[in-house]
C-alpha positions in Angstrom: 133.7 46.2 125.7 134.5 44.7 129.5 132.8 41.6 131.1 131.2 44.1 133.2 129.5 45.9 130.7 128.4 42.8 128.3 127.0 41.5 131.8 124.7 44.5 132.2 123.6 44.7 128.6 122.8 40.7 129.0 120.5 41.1 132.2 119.0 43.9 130.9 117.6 42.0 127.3 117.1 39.1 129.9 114.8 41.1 132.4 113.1 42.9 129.0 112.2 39.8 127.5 111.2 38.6 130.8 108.8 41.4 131.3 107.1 41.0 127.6 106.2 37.1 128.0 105.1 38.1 131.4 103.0 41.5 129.7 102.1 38.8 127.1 100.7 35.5 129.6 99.6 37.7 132.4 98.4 41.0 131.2 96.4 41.7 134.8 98.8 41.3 137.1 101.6 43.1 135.4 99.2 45.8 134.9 98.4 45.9 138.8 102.2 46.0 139.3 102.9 48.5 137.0 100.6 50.9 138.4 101.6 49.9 141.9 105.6 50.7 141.2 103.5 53.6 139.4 102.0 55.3 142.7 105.0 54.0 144.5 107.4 56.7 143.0 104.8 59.2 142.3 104.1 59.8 146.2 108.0 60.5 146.8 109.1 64.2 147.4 112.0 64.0 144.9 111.0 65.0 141.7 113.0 62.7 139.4 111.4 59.6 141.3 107.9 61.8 140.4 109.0 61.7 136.8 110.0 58.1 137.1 106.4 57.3 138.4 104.5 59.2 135.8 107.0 57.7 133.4 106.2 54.1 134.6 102.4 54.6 134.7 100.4 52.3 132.6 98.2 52.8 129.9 94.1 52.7 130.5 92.8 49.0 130.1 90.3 49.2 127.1 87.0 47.1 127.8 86.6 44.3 125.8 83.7 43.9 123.7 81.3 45.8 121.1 82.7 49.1 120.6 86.1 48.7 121.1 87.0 47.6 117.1 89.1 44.6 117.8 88.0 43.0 114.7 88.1 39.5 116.3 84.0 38.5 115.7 84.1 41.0 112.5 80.8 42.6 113.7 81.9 46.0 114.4 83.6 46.4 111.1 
């Protein structure tokens, strides 16, 4: 394998972890980005960045509280 490529494959399991400790310590304001990149590529007039946007669109944000079964306070269960 060439420096190049190890070099690659090391900034790309740097910026992965990078984004999961940020998904993990602040879950709002990756979510905002993620849906802003998102609409970003989804308003292009290519359709692979289309793809890439629908792709890259994140999940709905469930409501915390009764309801949701999180099984934290045990009282839904």
């Amino acid at each position: 394998m060439s420096a190049n490529w190890q070099n690659i494959l090391i900034y790309a399991v740097v910026l992965w972890c990078c984004w999961r400790l940020l998904r993990r310590f602040l879950p709002d304001w990756s979510w905002q980005t993620q849906a802003r990149l998102s609409y970003f590529f989804e308003t292009r007039q290519s359709l692979w960045f289309k793809r890439l946007g629908q792709g890259l669109r994140p999940a709905a944000s469930i409501p915390a509280g009764c309801g949701t079964h999180c099984s934290k306070c045990k009282t839904c269960a």
